[in-house]
C-alpha positions as CSV (number, residue, x, y, z in Angstrom):
1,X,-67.3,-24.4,-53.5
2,X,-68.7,-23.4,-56.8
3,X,-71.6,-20.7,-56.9
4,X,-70.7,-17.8,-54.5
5,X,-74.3,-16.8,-53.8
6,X,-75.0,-20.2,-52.2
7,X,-72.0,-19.9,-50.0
8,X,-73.2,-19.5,-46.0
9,X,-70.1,-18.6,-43.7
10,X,-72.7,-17.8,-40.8
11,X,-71.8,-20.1,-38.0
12,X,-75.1,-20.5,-36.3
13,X,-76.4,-21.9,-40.1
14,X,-73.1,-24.2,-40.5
15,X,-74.2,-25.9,-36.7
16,X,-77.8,-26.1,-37.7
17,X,-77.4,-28.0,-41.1
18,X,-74.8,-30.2,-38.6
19,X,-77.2,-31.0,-36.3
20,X,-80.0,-32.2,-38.4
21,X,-78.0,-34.2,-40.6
22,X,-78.1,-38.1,-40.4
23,X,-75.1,-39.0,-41.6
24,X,-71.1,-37.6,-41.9
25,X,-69.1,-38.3,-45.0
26,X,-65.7,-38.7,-43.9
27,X,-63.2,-38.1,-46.4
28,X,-59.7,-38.8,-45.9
29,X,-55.9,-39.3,-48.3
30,X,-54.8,-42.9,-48.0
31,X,-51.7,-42.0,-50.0
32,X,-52.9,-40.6,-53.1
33,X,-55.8,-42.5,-52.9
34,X,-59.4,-40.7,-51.6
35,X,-61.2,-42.7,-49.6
36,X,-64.6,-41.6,-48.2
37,X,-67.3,-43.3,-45.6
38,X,-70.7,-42.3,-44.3
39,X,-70.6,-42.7,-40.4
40,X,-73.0,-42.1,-37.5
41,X,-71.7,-38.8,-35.5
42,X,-72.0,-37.1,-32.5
43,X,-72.0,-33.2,-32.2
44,X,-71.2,-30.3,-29.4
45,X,-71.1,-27.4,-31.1
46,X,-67.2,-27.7,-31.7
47,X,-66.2,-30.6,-32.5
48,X,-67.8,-34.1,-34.7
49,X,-67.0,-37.3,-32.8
50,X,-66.7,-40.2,-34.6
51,X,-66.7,-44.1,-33.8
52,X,-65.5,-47.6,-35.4
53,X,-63.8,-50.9,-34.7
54,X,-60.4,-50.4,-32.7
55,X,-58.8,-51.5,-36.2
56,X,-59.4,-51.3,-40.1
57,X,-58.6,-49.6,-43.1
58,X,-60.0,-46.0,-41.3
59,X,-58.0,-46.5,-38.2
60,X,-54.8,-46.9,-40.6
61,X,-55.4,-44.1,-42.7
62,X,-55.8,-41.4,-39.6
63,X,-52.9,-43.2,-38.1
64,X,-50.4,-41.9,-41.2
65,X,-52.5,-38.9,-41.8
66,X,-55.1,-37.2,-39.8
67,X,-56.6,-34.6,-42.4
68,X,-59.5,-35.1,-42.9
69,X,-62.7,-33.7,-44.9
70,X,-66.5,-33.9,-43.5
71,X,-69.7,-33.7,-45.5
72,X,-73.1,-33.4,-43.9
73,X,-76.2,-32.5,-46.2
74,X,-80.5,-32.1,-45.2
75,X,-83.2,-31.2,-47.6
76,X,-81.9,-33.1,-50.8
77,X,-84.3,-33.0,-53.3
78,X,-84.0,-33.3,-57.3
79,X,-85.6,-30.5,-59.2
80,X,-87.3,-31.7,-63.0
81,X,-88.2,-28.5,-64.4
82,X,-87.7,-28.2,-67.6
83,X,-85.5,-30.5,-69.7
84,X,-82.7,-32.5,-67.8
85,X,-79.7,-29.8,-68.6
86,X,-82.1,-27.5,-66.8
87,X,-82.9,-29.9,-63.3
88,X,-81.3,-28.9,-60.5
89,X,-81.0,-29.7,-56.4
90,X,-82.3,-28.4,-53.7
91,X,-79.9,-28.5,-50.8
92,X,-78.2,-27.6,-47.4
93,X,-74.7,-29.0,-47.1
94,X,-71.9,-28.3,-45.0
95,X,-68.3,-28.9,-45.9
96,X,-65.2,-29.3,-43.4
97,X,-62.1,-29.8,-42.5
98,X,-59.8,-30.7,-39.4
99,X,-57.5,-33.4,-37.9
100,X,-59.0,-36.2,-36.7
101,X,-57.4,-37.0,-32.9
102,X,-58.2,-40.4,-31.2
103,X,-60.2,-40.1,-27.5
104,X,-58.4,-41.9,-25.3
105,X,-59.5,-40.7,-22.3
106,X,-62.8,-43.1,-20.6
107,X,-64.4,-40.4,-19.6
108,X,-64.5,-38.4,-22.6
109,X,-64.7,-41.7,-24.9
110,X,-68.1,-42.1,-23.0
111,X,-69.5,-38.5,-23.5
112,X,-68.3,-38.7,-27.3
113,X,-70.5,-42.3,-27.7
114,X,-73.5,-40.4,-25.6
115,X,-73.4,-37.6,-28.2
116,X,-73.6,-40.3,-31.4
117,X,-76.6,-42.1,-29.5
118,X,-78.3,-38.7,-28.9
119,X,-77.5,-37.3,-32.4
120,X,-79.0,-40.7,-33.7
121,X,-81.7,-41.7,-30.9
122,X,-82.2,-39.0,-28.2
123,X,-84.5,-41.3,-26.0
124,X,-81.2,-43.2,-25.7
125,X,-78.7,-41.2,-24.6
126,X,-76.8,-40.9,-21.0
127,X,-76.1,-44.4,-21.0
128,X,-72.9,-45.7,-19.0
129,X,-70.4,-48.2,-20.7
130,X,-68.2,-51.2,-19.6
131,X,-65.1,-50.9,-19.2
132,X,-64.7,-53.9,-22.4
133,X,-67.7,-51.7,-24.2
134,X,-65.1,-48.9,-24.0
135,X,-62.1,-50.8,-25.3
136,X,-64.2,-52.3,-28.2
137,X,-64.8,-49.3,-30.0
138,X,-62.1,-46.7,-31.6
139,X,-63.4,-43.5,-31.0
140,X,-62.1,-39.9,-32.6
141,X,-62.9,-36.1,-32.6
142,X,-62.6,-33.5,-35.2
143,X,-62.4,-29.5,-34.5
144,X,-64.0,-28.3,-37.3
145,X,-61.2,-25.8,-38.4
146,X,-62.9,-24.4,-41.7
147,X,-66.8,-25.4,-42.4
148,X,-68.7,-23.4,-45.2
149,X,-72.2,-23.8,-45.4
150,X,-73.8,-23.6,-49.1
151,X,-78.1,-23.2,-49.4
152,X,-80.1,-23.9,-52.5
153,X,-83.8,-23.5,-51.5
């Protein structure tokens, strides 16, 4: 990850720049291809849910290869000091990987949307779904198997 001094392993950081992200970059191997996406994402302190149409060009790519990469980032802000070979960011990010396993289960497709409404919308969240809400929507869950935090105040 580049410049050791900015590398956070502490666990309770690595959740905390999680949590107040926005968005999840999803990066994932369609052959030898990268292919990345920002997505909305829920969050319960062990694993990242994410959502999208039952089919597409994510839903094949997990399909012949779960591995994937997640990105997360708060507090982005360019730096001018100085001429430009001297700017620099400012920064929280998060970095991690795990294998991306489809929820099935209604019950647990349910909690995983509640947490993606809540991460995104609190005042919205504990809301019950249709059985055709349910089976509209693909939904999958990470374990974050190796996250690294890295800080640049």
């Amino acid at each position: 990850m580049g410049k050791e001094e900015k590398l956070v392993r502490d666990p309770a950081v690595v959740a905390g720049i999680v949590r107040g992200a926005e968005v999840c970059r999803l990066g994932m191997a369609d052959g030898s291809q990268p292919y990345v996406v920002p997505l909305s994402f829920g969050y319960d302190g062990q694993h990242i849910y994410l959502h999208c149409a039952p089919r597409g060009k994510k839903v094949e790519i997990l399909e012949k290869n779960p591995c994937v990469c997640l990105e997360f980032e708060q507090d982005i802000e360019l730096s001018k000091k100085g001429g430009p070979c001297s700017w620099g960011y400012r920064y929280r990010t998060v970095v991690a990987f795990g294998k991306a396993e489809p929820v099935e289960a209604p019950e647990e497709k349910a909690k995983a949307l509640n947490l993606i409404i809540e991460h995104c919308d609190a005042t919205r969240a504990g809301r019950s779904f249709t059985g055709e809400e349910l089976a509209s929507v693909r939904v999958y869950k990470v374990a974050l198997e190796e996250a690294t935090a890295k800080v640049s105040p």
